[in-house]
mmCIF file of the protein (N, C-alpha, C, O) and its ligand, coordinates in Angstrom:
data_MODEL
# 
_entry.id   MODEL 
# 
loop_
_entity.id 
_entity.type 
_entity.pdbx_number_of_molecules 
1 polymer     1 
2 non-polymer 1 
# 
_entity_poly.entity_id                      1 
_entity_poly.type                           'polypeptide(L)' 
_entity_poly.nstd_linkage                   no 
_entity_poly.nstd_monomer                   no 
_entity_poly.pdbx_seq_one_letter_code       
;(UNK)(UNK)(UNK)(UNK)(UNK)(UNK)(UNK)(UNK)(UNK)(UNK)(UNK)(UNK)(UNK)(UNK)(UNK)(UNK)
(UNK)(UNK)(UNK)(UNK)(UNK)(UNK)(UNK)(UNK)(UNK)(UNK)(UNK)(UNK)(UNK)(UNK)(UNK)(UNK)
(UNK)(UNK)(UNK)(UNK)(UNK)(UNK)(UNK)(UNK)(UNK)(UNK)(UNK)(UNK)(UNK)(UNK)(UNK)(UNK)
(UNK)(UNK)(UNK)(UNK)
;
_entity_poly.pdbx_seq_one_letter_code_can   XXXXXXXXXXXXXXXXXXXXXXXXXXXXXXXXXXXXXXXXXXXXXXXXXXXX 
_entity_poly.pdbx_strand_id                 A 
# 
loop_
_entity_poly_seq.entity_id 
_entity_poly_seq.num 
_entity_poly_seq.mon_id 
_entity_poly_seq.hetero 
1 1  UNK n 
1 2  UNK n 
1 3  UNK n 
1 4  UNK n 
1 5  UNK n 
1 6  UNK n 
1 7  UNK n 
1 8  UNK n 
1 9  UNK n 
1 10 UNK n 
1 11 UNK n 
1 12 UNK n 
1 13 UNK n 
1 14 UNK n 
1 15 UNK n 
1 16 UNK n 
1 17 UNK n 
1 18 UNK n 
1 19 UNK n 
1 20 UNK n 
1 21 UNK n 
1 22 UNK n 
1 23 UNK n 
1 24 UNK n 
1 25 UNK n 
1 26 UNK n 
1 27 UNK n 
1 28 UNK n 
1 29 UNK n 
1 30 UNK n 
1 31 UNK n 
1 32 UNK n 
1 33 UNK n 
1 34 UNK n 
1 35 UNK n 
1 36 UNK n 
1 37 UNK n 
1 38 UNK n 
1 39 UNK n 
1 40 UNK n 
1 41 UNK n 
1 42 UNK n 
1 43 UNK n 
1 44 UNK n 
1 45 UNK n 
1 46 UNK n 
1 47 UNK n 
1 48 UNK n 
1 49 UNK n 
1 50 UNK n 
1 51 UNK n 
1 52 UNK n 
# 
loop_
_struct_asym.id 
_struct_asym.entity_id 
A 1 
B 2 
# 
loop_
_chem_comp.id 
_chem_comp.type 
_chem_comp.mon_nstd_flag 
UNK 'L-peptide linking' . 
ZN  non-polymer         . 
# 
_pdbx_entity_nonpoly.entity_id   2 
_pdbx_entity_nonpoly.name        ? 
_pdbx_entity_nonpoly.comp_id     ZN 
# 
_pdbx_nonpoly_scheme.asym_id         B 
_pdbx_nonpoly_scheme.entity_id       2 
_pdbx_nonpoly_scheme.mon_id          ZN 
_pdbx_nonpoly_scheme.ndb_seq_num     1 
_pdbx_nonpoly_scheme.pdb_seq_num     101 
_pdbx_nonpoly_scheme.auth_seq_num    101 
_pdbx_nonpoly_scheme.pdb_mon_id      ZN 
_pdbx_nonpoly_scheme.auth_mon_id     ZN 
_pdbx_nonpoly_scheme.pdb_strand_id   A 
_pdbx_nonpoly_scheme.pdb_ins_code    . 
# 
loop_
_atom_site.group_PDB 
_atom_site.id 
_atom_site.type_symbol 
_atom_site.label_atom_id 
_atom_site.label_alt_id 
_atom_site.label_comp_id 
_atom_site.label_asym_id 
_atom_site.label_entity_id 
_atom_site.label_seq_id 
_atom_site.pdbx_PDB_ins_code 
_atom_site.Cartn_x 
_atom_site.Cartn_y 
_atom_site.Cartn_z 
_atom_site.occupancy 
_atom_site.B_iso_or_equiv 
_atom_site.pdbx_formal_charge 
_atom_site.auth_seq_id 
_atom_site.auth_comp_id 
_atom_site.auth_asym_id 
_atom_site.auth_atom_id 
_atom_site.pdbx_PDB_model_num 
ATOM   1   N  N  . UNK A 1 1  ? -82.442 -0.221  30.974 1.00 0.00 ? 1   UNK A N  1 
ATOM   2   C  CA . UNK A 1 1  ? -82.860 -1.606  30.927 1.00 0.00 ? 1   UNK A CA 1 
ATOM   3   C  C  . UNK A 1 1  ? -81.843 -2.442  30.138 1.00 0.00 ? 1   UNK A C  1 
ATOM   4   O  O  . UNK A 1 1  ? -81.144 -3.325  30.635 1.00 0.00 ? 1   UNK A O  1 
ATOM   5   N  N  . UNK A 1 2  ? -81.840 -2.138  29.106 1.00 0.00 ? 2   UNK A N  1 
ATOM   6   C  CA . UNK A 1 2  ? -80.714 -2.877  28.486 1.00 0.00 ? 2   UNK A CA 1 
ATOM   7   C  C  . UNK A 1 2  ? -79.325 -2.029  28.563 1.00 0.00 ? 2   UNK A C  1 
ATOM   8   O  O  . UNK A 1 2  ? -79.038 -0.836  28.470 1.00 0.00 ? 2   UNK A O  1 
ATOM   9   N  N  . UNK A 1 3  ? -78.577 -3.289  28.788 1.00 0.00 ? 3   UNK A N  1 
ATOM   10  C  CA . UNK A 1 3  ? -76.909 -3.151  28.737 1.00 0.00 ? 3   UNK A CA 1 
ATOM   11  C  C  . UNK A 1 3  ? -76.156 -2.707  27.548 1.00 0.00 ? 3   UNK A C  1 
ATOM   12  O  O  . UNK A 1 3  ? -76.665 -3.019  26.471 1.00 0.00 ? 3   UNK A O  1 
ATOM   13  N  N  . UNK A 1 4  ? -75.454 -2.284  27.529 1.00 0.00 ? 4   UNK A N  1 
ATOM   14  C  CA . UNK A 1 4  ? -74.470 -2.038  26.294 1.00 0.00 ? 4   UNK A CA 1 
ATOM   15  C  C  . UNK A 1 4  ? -73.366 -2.938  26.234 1.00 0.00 ? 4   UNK A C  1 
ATOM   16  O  O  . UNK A 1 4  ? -73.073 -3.407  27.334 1.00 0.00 ? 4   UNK A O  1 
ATOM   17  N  N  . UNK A 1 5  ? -72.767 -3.263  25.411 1.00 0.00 ? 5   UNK A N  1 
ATOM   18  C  CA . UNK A 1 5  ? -72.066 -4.318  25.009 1.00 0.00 ? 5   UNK A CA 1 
ATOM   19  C  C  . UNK A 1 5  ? -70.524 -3.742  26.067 1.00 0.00 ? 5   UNK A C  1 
ATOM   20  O  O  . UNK A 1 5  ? -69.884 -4.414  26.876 1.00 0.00 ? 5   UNK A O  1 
ATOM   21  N  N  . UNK A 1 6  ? -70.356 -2.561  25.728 1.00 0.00 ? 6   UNK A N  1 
ATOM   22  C  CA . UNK A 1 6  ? -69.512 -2.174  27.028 1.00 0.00 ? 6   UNK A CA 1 
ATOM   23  C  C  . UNK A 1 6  ? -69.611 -2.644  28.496 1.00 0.00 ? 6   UNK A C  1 
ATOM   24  O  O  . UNK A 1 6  ? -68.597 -2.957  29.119 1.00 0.00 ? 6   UNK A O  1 
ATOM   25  N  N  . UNK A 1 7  ? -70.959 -2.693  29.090 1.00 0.00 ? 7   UNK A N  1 
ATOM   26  C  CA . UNK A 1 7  ? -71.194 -2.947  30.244 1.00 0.00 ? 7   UNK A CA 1 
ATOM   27  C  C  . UNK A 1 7  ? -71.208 -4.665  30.555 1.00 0.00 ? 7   UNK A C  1 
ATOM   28  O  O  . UNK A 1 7  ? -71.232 -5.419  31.527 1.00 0.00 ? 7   UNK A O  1 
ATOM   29  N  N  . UNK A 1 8  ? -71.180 -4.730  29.215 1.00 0.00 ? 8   UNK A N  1 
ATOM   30  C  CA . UNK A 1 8  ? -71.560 -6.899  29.460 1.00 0.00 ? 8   UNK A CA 1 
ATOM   31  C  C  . UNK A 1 8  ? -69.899 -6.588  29.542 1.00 0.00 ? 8   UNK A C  1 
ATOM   32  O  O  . UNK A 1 8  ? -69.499 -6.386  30.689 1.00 0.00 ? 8   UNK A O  1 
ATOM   33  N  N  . UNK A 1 9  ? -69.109 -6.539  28.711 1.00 0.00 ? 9   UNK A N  1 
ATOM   34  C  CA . UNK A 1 9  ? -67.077 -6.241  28.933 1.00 0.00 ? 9   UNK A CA 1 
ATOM   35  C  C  . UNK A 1 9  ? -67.051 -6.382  29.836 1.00 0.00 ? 9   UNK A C  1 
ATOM   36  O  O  . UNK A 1 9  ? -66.840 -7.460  30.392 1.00 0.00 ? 9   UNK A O  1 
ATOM   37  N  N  . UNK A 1 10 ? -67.336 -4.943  30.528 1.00 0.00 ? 10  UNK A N  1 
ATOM   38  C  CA . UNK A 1 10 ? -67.162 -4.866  31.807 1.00 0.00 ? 10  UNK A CA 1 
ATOM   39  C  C  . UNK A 1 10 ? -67.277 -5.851  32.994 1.00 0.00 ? 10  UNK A C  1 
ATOM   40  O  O  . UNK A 1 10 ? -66.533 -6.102  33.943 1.00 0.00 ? 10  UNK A O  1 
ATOM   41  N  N  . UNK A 1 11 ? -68.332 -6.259  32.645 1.00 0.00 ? 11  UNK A N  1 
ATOM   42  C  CA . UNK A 1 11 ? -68.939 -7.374  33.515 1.00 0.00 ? 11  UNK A CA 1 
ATOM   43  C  C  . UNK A 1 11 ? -68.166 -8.729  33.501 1.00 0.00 ? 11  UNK A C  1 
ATOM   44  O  O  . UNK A 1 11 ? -67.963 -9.461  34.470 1.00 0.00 ? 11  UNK A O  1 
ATOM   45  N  N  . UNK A 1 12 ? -67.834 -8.889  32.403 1.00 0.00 ? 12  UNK A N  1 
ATOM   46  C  CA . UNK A 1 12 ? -67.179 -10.294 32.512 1.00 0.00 ? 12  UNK A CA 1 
ATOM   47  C  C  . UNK A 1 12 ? -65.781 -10.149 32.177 1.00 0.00 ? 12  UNK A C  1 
ATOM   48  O  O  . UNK A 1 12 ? -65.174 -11.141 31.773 1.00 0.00 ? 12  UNK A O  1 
ATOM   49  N  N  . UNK A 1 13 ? -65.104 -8.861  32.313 1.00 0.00 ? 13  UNK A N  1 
ATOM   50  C  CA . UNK A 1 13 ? -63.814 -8.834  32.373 1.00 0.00 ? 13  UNK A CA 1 
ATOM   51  C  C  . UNK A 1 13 ? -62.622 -9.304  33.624 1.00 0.00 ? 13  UNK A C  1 
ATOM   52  O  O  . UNK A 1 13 ? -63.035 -9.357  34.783 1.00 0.00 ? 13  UNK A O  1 
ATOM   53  N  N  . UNK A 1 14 ? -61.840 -9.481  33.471 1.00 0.00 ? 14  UNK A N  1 
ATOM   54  C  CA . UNK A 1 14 ? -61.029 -9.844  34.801 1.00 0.00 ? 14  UNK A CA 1 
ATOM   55  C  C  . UNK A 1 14 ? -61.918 -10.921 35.796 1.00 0.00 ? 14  UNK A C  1 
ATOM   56  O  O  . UNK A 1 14 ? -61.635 -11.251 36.948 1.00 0.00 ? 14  UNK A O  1 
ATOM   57  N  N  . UNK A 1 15 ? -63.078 -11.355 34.973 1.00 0.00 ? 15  UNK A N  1 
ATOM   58  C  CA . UNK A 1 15 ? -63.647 -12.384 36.248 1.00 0.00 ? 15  UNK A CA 1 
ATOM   59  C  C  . UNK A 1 15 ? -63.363 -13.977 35.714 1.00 0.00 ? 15  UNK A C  1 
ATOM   60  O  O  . UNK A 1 15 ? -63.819 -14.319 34.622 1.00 0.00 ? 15  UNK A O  1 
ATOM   61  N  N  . UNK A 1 16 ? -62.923 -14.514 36.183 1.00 0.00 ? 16  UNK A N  1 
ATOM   62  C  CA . UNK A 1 16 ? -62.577 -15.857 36.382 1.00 0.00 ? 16  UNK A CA 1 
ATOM   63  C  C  . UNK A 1 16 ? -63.350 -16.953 36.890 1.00 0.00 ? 16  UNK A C  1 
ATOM   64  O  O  . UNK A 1 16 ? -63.718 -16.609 38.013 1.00 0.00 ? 16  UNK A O  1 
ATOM   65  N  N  . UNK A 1 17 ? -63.805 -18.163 36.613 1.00 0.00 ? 17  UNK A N  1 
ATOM   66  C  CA . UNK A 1 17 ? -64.583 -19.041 37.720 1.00 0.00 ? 17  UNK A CA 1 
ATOM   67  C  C  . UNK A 1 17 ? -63.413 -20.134 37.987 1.00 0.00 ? 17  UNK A C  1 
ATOM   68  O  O  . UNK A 1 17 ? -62.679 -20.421 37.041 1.00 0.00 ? 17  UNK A O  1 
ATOM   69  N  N  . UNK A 1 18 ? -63.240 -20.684 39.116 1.00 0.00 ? 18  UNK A N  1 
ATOM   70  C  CA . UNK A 1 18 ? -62.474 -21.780 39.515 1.00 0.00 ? 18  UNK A CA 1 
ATOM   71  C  C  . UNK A 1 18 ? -63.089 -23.114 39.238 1.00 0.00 ? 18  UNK A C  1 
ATOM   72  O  O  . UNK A 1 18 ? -64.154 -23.512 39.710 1.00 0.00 ? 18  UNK A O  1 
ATOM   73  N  N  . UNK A 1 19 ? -62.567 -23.541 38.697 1.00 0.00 ? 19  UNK A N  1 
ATOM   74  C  CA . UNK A 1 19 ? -63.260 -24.754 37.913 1.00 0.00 ? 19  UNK A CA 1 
ATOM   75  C  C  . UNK A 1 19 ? -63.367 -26.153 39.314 1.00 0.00 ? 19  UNK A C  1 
ATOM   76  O  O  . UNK A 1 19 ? -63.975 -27.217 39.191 1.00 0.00 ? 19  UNK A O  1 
ATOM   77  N  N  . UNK A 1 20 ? -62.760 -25.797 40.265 1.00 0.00 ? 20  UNK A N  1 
ATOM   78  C  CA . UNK A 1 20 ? -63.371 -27.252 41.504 1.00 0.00 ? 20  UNK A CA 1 
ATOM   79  C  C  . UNK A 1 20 ? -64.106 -26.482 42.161 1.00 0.00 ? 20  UNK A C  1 
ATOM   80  O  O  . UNK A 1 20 ? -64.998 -27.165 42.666 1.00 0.00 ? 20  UNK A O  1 
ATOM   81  N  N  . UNK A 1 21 ? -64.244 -25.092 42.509 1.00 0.00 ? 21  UNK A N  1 
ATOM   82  C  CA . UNK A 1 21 ? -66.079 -24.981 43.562 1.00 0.00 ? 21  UNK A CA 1 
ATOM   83  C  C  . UNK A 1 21 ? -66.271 -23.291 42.818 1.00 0.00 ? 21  UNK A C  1 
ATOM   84  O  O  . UNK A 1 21 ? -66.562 -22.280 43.457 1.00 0.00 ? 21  UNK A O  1 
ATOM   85  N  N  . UNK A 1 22 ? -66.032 -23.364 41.434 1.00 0.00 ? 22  UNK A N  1 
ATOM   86  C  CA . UNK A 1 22 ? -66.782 -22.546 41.023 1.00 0.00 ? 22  UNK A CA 1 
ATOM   87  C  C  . UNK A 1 22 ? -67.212 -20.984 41.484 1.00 0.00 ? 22  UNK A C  1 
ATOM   88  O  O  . UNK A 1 22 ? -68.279 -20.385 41.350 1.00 0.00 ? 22  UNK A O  1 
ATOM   89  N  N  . UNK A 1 23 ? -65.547 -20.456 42.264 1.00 0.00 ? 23  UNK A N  1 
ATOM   90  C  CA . UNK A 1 23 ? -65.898 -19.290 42.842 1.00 0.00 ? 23  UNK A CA 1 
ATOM   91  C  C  . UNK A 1 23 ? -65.840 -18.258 42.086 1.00 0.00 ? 23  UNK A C  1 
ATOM   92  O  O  . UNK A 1 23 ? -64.879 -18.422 41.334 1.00 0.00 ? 23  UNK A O  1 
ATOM   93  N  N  . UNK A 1 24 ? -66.347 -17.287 41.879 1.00 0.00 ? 24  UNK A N  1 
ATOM   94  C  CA . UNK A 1 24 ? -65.883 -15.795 40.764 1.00 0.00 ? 24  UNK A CA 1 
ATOM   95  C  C  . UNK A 1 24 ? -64.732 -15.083 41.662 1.00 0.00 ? 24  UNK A C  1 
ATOM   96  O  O  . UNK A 1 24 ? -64.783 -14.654 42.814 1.00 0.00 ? 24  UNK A O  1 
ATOM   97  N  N  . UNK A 1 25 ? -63.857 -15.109 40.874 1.00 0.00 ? 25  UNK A N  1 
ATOM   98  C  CA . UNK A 1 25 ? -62.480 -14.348 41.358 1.00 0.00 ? 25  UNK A CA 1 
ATOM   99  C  C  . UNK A 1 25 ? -62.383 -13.427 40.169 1.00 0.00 ? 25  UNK A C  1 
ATOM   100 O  O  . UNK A 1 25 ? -62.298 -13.852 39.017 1.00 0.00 ? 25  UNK A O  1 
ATOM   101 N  N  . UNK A 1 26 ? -62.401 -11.844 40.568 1.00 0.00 ? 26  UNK A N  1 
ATOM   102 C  CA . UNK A 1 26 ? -61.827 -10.868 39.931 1.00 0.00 ? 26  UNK A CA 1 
ATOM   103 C  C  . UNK A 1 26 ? -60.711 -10.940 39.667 1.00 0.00 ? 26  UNK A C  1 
ATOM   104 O  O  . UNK A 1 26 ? -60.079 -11.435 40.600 1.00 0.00 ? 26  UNK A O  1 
ATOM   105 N  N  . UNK A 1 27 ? -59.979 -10.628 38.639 1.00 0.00 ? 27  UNK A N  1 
ATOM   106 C  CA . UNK A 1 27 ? -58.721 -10.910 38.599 1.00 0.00 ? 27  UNK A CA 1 
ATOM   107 C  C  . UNK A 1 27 ? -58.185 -10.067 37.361 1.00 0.00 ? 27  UNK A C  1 
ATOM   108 O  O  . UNK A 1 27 ? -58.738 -9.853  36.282 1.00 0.00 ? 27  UNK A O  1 
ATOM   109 N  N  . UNK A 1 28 ? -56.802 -9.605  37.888 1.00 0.00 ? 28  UNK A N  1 
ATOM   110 C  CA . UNK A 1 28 ? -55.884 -9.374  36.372 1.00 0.00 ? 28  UNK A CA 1 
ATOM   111 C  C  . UNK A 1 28 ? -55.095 -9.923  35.938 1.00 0.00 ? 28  UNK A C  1 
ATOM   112 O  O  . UNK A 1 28 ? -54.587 -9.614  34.860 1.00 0.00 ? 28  UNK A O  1 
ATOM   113 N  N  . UNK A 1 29 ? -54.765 -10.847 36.598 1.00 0.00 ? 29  UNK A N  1 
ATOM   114 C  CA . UNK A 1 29 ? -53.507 -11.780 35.834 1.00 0.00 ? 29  UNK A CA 1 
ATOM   115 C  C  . UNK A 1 29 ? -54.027 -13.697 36.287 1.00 0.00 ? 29  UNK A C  1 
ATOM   116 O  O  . UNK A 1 29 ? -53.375 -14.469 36.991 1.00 0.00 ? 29  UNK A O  1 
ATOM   117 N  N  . UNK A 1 30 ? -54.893 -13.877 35.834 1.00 0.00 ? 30  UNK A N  1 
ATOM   118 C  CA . UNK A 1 30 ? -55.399 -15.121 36.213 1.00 0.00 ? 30  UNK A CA 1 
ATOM   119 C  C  . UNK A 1 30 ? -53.800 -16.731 36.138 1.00 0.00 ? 30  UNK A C  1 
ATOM   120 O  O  . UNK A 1 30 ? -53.739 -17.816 36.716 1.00 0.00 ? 30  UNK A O  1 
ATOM   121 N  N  . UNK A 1 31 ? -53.149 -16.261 35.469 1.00 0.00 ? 31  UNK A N  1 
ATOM   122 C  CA . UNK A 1 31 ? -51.921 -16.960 35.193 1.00 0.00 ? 31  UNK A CA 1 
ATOM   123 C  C  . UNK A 1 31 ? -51.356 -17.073 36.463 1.00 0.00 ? 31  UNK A C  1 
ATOM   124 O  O  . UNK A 1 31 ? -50.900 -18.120 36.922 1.00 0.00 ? 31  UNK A O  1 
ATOM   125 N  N  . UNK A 1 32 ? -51.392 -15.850 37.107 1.00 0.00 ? 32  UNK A N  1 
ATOM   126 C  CA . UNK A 1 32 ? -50.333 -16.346 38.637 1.00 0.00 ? 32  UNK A CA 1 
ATOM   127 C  C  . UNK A 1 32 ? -51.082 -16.396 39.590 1.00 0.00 ? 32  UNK A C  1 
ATOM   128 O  O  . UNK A 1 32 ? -50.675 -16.767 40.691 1.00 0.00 ? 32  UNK A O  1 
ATOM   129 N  N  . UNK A 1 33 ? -52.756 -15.912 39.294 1.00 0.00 ? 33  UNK A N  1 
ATOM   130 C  CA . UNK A 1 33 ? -53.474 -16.237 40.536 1.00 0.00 ? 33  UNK A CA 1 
ATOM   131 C  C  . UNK A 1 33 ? -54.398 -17.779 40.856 1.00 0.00 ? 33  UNK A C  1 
ATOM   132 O  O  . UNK A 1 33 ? -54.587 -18.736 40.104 1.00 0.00 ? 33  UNK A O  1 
ATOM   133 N  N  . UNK A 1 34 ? -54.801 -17.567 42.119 1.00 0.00 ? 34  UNK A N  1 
ATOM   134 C  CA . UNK A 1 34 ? -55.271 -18.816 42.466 1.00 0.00 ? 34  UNK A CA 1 
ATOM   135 C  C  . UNK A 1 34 ? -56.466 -18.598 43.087 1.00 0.00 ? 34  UNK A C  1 
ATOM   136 O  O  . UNK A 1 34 ? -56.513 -17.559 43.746 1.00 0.00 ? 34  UNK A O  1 
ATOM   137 N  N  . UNK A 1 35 ? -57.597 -19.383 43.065 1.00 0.00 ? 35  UNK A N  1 
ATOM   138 C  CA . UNK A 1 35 ? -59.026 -19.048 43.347 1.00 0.00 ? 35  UNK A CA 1 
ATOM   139 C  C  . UNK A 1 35 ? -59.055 -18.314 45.257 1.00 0.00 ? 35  UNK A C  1 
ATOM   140 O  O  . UNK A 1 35 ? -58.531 -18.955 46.168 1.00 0.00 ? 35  UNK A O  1 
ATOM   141 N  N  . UNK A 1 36 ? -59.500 -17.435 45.412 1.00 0.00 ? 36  UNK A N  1 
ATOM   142 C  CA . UNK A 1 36 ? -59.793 -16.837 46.533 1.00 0.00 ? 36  UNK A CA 1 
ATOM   143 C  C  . UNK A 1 36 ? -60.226 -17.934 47.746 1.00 0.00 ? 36  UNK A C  1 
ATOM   144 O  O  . UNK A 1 36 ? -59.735 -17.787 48.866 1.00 0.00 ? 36  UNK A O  1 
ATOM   145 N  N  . UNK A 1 37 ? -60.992 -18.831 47.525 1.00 0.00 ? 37  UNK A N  1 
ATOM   146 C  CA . UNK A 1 37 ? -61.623 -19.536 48.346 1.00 0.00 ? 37  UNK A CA 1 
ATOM   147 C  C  . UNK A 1 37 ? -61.016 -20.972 49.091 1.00 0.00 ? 37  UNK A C  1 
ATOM   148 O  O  . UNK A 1 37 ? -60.798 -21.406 50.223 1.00 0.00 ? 37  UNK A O  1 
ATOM   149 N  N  . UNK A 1 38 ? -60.892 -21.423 47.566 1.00 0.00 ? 38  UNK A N  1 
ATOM   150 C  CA . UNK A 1 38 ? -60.022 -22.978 47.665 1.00 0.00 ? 38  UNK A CA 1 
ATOM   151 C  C  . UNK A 1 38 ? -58.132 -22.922 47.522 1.00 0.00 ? 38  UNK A C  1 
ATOM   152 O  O  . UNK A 1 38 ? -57.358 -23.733 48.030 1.00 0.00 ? 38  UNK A O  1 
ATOM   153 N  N  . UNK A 1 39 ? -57.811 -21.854 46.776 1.00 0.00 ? 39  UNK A N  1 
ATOM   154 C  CA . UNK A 1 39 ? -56.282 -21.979 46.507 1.00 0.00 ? 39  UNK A CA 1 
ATOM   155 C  C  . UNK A 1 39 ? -56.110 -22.757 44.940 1.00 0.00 ? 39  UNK A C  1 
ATOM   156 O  O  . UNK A 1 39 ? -54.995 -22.697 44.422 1.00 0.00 ? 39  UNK A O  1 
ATOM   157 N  N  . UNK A 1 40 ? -57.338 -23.554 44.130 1.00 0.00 ? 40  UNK A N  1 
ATOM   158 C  CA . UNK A 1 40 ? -56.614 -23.996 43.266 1.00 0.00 ? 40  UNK A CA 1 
ATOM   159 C  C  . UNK A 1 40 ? -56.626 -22.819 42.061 1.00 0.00 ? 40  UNK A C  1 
ATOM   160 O  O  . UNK A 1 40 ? -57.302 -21.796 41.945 1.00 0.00 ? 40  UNK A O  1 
ATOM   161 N  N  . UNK A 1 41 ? -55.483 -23.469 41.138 1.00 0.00 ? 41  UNK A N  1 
ATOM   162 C  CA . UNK A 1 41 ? -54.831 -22.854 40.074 1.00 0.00 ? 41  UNK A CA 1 
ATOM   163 C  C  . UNK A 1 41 ? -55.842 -22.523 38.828 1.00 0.00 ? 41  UNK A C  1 
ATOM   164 O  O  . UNK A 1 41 ? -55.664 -21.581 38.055 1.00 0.00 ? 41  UNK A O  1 
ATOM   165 N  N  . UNK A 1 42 ? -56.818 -23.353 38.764 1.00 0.00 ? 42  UNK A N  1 
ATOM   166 C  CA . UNK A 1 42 ? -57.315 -24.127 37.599 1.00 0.00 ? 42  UNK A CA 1 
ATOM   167 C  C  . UNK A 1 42 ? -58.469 -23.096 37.032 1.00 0.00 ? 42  UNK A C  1 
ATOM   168 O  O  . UNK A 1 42 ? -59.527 -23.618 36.682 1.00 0.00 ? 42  UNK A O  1 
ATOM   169 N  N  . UNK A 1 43 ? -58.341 -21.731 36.925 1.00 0.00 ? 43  UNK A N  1 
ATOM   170 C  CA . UNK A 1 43 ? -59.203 -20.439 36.274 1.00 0.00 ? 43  UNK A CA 1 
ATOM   171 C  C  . UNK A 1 43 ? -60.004 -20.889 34.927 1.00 0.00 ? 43  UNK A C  1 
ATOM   172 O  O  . UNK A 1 43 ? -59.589 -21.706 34.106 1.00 0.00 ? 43  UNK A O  1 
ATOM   173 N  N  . UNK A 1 44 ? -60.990 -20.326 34.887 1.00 0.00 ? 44  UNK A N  1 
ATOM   174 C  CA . UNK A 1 44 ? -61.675 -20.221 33.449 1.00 0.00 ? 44  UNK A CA 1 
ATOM   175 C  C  . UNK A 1 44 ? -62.092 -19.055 33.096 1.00 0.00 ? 44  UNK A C  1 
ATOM   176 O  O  . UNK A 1 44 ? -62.217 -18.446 34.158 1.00 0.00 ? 44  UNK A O  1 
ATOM   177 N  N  . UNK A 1 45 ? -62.426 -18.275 32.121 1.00 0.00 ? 45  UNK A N  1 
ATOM   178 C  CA . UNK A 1 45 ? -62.944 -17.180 31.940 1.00 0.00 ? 45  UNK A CA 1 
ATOM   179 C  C  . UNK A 1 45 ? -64.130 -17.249 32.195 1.00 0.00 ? 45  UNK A C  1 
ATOM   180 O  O  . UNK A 1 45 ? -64.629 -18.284 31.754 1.00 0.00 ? 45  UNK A O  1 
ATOM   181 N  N  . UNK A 1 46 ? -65.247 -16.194 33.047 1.00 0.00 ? 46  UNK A N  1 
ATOM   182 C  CA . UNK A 1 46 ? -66.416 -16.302 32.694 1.00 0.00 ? 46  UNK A CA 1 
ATOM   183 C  C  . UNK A 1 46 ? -67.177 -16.203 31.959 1.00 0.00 ? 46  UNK A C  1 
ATOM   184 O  O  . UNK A 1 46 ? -68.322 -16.434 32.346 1.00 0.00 ? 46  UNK A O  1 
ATOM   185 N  N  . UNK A 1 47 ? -66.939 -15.751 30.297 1.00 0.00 ? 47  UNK A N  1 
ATOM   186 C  CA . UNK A 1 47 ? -67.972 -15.916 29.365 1.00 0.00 ? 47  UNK A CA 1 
ATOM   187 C  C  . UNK A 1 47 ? -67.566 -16.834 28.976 1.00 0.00 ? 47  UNK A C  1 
ATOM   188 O  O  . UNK A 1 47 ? -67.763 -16.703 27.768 1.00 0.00 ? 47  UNK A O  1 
ATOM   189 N  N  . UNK A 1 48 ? -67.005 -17.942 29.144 1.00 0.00 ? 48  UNK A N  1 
ATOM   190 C  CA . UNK A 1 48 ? -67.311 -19.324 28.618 1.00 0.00 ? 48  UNK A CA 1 
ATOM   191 C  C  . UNK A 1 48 ? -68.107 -20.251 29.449 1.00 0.00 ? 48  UNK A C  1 
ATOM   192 O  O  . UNK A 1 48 ? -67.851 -21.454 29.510 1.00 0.00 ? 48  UNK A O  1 
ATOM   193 N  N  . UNK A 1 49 ? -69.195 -19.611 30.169 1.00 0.00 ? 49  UNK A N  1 
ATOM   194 C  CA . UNK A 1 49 ? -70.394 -20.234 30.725 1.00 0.00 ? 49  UNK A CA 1 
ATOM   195 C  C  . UNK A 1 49 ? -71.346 -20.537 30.042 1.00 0.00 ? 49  UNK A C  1 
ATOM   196 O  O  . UNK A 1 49 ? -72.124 -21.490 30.058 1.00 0.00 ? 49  UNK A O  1 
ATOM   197 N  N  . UNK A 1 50 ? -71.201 -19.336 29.206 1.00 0.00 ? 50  UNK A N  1 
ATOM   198 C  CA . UNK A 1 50 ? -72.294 -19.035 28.375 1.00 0.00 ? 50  UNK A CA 1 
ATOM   199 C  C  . UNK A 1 50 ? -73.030 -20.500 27.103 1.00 0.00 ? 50  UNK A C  1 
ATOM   200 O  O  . UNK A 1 50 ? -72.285 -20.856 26.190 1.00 0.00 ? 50  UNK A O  1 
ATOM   201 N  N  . UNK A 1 51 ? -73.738 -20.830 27.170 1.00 0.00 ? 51  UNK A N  1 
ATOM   202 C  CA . UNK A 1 51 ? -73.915 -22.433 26.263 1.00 0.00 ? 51  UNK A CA 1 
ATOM   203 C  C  . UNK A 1 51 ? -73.337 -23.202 26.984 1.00 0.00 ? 51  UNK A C  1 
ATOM   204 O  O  . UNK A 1 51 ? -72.514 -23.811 26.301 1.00 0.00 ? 51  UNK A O  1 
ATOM   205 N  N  . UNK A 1 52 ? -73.307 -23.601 28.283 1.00 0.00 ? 52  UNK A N  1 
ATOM   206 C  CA . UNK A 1 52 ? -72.563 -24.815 29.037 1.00 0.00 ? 52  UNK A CA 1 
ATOM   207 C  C  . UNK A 1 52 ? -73.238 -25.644 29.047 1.00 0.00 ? 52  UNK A C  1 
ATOM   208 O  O  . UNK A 1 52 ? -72.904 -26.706 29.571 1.00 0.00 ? 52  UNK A O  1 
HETATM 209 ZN ZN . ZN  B 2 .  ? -61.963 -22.493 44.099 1.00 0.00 2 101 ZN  A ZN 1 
# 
């Protein structure tokens, strides 16, 4: 039931949201990549959702 702080890592590691339509892009190098959906540049980490 409950997660381990490992598994939340896990979870929000390498994931990215695109900040114009908000897609989750896995990612390892968010610097040279570009959102899967739309093409833009403009990445955020996903635990900075968190308190939005
Ligand atoms: Zn996008």
């Amino acid at each position: 039931m409950a997660q381990s702080d490992a598994a939340k890592k896990r979870m929000f590691d390498n994931v990215y949201i695109c900040m114009k339509c908000n897609a989750r892009n896995r990612l390892q190098n968010p610097e040279k990549a570009n959102c899967r959906k739309c093409g833009y540049s403009g990445l955020r980490p996903k635990h900075r959702e968190i308190g939005r």
